[in-house]
Backbone bond lengths (Angstrom), bond angles and torsions (degrees), N, CA, C in turn:
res aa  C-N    CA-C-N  psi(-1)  N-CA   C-N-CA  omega(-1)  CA-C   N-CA-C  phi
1 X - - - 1.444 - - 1.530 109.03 -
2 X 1.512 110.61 114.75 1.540 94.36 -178.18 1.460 132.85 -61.07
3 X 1.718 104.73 -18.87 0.895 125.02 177.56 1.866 137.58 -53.27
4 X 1.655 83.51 -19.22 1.467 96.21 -167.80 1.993 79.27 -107.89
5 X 1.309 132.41 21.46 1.300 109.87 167.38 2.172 120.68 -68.27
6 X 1.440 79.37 -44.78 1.701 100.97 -162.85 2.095 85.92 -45.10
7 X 1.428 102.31 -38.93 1.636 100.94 -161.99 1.275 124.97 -59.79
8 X 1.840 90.44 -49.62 1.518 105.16 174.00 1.744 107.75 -53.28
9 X 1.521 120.47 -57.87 1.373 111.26 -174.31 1.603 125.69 -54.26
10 X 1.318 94.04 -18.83 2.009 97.53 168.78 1.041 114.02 -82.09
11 X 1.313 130.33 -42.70 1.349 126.35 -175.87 1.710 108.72 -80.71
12 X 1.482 119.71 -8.24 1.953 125.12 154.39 1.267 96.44 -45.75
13 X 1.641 106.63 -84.41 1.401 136.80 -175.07 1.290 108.34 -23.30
14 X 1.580 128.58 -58.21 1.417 125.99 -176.26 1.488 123.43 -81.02
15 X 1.671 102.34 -15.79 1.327 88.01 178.75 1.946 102.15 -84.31
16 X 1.372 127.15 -6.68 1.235 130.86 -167.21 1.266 111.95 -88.78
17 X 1.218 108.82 -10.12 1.679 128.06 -172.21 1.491 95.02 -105.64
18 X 1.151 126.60 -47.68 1.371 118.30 -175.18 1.810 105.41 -62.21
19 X 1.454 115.41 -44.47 1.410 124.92 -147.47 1.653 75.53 -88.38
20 X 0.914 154.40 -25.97 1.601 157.19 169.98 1.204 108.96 115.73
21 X 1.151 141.16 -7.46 1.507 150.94 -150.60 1.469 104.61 -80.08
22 X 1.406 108.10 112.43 1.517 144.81 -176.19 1.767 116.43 -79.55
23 X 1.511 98.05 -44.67 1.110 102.35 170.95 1.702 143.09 -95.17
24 X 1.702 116.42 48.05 0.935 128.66 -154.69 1.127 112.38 -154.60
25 X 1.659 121.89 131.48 1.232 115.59 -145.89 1.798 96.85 -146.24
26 X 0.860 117.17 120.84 1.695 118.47 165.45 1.452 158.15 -86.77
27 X 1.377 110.39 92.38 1.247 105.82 -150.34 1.842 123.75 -103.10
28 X 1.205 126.35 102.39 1.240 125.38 -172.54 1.451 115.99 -82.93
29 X 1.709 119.95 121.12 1.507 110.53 -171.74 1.398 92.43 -160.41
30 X 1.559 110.57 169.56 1.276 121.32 -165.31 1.525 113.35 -99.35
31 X 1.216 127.72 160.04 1.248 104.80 -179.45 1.582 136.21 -73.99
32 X 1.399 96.30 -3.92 1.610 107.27 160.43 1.168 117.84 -69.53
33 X 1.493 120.62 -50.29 1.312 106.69 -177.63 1.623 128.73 -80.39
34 X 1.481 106.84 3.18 1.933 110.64 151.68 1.639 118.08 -1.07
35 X 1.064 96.60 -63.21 1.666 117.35 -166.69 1.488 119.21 -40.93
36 X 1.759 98.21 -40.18 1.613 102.76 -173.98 1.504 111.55 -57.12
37 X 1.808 105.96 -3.39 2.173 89.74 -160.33 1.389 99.01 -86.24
38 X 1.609 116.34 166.80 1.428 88.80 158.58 1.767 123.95 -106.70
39 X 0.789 148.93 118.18 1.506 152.62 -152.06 1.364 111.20 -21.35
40 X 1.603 102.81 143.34 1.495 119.22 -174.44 1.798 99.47 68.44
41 X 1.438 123.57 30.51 1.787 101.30 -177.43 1.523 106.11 -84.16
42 X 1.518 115.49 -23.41 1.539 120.41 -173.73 1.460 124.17 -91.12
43 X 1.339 126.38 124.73 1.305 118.04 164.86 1.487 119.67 -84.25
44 X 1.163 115.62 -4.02 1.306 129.19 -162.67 1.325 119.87 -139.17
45 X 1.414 133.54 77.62 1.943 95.01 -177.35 1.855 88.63 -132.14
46 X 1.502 92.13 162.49 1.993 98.40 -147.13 1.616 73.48 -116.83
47 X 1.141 126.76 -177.43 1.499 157.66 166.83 1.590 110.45 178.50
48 X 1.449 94.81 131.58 1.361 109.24 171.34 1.892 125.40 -129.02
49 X 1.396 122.50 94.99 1.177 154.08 -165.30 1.215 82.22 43.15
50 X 1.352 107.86 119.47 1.798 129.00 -139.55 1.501 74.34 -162.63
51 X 0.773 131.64 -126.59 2.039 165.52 171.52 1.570 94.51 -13.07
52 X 1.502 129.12 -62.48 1.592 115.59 168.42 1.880 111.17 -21.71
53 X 1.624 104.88 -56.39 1.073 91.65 -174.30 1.417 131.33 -79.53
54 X 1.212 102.46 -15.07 1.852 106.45 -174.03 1.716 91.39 -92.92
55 X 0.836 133.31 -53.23 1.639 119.01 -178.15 1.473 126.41 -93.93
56 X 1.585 119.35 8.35 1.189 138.39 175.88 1.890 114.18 70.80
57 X 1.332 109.87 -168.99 1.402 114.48 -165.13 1.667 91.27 -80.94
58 X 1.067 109.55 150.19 1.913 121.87 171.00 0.751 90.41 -101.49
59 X 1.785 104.55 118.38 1.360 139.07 164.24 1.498 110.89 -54.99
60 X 1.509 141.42 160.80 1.229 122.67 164.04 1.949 89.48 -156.56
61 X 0.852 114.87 140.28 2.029 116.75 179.52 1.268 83.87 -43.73
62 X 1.598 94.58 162.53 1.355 142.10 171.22 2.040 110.43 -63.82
63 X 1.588 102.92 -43.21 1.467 113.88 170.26 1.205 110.88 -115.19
64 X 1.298 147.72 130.97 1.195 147.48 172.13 1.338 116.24 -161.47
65 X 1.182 132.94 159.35 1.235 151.55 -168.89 1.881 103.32 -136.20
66 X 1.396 94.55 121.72 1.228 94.87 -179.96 1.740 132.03 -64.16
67 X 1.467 122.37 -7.93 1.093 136.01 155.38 1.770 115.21 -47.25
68 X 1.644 83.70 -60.65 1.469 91.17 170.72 1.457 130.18 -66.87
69 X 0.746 125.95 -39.23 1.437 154.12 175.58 1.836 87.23 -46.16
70 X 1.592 126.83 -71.43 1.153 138.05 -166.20 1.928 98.67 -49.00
71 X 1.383 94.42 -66.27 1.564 109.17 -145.98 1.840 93.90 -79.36
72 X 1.584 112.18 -27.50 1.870 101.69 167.05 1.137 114.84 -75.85
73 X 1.220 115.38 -55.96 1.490 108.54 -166.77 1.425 110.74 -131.85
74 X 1.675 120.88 72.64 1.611 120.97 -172.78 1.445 106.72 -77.28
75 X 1.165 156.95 -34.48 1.764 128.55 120.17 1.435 139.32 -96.81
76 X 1.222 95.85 163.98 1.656 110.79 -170.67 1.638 112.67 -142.12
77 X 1.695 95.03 15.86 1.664 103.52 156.38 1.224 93.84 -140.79
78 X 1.532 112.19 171.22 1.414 138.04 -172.44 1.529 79.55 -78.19
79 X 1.687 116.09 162.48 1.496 118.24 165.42 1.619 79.31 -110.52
80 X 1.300 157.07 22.71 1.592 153.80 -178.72 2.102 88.80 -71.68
81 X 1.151 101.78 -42.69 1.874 114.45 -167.92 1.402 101.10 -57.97
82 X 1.653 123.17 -29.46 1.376 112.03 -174.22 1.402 110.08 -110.56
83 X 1.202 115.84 22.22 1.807 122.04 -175.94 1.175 115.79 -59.58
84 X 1.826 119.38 -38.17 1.586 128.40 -172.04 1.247 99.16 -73.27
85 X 1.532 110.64 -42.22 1.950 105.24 178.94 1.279 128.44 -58.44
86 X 1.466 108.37 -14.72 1.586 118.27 -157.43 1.725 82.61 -95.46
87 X 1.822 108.32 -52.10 1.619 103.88 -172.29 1.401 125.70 -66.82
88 X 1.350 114.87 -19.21 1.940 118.56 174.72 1.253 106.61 -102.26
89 X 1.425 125.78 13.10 1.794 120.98 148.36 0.841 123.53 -70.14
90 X 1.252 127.05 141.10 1.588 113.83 -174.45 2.012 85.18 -100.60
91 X 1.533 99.60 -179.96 1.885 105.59 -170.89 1.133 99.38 -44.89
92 X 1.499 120.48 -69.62 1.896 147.68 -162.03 1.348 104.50 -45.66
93 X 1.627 102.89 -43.73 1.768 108.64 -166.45 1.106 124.94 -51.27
94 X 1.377 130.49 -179.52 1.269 138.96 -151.23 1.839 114.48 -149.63
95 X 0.996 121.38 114.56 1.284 114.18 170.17 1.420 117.95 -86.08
96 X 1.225 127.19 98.56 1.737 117.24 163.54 1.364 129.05 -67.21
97 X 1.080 144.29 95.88 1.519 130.67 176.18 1.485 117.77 -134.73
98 X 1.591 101.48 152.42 1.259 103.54 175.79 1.431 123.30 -124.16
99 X 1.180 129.45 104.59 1.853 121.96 -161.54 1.468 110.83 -105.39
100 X 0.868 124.67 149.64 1.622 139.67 160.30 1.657 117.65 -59.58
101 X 1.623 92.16 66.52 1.916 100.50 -166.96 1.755 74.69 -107.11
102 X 1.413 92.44 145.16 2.015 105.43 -164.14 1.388 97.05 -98.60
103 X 1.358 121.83 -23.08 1.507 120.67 168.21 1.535 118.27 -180.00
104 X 1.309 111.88 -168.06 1.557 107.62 -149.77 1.890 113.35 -78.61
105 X 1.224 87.83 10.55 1.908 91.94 168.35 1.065 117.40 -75.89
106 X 1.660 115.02 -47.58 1.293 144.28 -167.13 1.186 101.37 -82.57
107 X 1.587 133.51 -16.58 1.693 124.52 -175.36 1.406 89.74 -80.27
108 X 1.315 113.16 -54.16 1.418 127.65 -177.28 1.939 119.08 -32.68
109 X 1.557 78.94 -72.47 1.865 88.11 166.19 1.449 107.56 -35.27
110 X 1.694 99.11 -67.42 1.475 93.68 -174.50 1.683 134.27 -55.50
111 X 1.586 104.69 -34.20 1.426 87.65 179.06 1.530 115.67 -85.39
112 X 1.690 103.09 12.15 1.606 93.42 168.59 1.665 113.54 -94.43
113 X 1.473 121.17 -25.26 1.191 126.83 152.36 1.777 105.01 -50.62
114 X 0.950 138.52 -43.40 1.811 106.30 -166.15 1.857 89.11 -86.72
115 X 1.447 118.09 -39.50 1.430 103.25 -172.76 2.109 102.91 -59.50
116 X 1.125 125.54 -2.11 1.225 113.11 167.82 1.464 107.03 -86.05
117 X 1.396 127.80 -11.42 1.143 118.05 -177.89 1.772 115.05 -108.21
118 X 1.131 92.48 31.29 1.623 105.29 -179.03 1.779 107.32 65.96
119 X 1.006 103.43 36.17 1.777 103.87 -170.74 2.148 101.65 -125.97
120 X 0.909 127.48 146.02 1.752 105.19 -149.89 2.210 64.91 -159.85
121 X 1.943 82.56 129.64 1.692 92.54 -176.47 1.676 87.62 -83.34
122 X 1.274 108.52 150.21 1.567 119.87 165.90 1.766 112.84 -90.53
123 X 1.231 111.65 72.40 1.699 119.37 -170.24 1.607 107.16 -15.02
124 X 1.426 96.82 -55.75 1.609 120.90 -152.87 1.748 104.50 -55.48
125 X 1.465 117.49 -28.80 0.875 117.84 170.26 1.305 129.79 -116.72
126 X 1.260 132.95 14.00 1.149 139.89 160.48 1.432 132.52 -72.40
127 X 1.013 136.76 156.03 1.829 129.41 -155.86 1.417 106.65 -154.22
128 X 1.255 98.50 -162.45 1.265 106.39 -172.69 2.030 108.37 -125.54
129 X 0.932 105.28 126.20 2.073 100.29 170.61 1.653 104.10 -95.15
130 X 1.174 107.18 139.04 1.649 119.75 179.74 1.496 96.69 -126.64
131 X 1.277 114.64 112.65 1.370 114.30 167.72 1.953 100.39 -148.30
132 X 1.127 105.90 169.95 1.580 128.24 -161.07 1.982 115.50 -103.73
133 X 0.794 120.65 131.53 1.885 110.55 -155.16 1.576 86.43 -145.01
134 X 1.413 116.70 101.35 1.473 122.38 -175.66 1.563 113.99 44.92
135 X 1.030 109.66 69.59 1.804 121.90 177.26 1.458 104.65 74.05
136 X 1.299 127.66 -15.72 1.838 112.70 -165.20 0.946 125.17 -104.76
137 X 1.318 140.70 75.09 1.195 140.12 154.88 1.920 126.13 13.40
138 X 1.682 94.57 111.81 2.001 97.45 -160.67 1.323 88.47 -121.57
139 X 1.089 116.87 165.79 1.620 145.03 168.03 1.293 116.22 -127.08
140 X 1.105 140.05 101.81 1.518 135.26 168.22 1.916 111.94 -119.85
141 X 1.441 86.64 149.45 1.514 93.47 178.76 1.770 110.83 -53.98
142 X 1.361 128.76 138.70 1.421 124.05 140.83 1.547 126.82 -106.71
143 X 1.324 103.17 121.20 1.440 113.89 -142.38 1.727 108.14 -102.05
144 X 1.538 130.56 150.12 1.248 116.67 -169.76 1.344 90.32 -133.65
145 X 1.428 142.22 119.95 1.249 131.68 163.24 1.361 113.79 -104.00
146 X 1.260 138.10 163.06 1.677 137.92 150.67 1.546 104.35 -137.68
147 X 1.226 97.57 179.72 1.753 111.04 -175.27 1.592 98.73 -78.04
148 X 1.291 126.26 -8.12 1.925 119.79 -177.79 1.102 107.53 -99.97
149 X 1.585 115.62 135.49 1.458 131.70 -150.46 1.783 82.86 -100.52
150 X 1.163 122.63 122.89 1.301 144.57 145.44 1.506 99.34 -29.69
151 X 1.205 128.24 -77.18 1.398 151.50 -158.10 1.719 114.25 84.74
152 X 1.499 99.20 18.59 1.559 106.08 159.15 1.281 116.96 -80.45
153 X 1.616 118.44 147.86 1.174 107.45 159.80 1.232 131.30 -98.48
154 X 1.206 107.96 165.24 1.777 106.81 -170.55 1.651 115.73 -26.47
155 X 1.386 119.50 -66.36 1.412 134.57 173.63 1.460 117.87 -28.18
156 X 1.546 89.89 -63.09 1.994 107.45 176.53 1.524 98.87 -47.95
157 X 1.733 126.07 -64.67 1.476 122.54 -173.11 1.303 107.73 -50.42
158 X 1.339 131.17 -66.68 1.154 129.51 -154.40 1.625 94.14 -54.03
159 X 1.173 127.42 -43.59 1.644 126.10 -166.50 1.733 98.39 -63.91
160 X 1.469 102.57 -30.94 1.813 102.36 178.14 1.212 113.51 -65.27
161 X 1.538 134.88 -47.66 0.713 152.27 164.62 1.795 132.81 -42.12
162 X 1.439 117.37 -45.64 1.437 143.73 169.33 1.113 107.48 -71.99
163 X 1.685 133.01 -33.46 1.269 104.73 -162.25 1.479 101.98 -145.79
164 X 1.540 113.28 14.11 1.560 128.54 128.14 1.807 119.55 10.39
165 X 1.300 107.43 74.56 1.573 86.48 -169.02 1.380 127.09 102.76
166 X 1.358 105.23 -21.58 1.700 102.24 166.60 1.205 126.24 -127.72
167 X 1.356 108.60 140.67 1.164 125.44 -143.43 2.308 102.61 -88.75
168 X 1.079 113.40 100.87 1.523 124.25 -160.94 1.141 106.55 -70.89
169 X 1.569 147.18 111.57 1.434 147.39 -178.83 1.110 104.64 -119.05
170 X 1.806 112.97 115.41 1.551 103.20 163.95 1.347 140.97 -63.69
171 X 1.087 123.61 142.34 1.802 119.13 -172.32 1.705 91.98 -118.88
172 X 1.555 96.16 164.41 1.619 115.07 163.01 1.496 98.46 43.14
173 X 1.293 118.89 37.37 1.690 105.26 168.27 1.908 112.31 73.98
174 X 1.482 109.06 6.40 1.469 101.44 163.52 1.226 137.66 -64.75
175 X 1.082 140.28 138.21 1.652 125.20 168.86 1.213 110.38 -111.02
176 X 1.245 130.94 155.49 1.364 149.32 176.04 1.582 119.65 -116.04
177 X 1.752 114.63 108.47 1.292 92.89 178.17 1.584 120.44 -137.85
């Protein structure tokens, strides 16, 4: 809603003023106008279901197995869509985002789309947002990318990511590996 932009940037502003932070500056723009920065100007730039809308929902079959899912079809967007993000990061920076990926095929797709764009998710810190959308209770990924390649692969993260915190006990003679 564009409407709720002006809000979000006051309530940046105030929490940066409260926390004292001098060096931080907020900038709201469209994705056309990207172009004006000149490369590496951001240490920081956030998007929130940003890319759902310009390249739509990632399709993924009806049956699939996420192995498969990886090794058939590891994208199903151009990474060309995330080129401006990759060029107004600076090295250090950080991408925050959160997209409307419907499940873990589509995280997958996706973090092989930003690793095509030189952008590599940092598992270790990525999470999960739980929030409520007309009474129903949602889960969506919150996602951390930078320009430094983990040297995980997609599979390994997503497993960093899923089970983050919980503690895995085999039953009935399963193993987990």
């Amino acid at each position: 809603d564009p409407n709720m932009l002006p809000i979000s940037e006051d309530r940046a502003k105030e929490l940066a003023e409260r926390l004292g932070l001098t060096n931080v500056s907020f900038e709201q723009l469209s994705y056309q106008e990207l172009e004006c920065y000149p490369k590496a100007h951001f240490d920081m730039i956030t998007s929130v279901r940003v890319f759902h809308e310009i390249i739509g929902t990632i399709k993924v079959p009806e049956y699939w197995s996420l192995a498969e899912i990886i090794e058939e079809q590891p994208l199903t967007v151009n990474p060309a869509y995330l080129v401006p993000i990759e060029y107004l990061l600076s090295d250090e920076g950080k991408y925050i985002h959160a997209e409307r990926l419907q499940n873990q095929a589509a995280l997958a797709q996706w973090a092989n789309t930003l690793k095509g764009a030189n952008l590599h998710l940092q598992w270790d810190m990525c999470n999960f947002n739980e929030y409520r959308e007309f009474g129903t209770p949602h889960k969506e990924p919150l996602l951390i990318a930078s320009k430094s390649d983990s040297g995980l692969s997609t599979m390994e993260g997503m497993r960093i990511l899923y089970t983050s915190g919980t503690q895995l006990e085999p039953r009935y003679n399963t193993t987990f590996s």
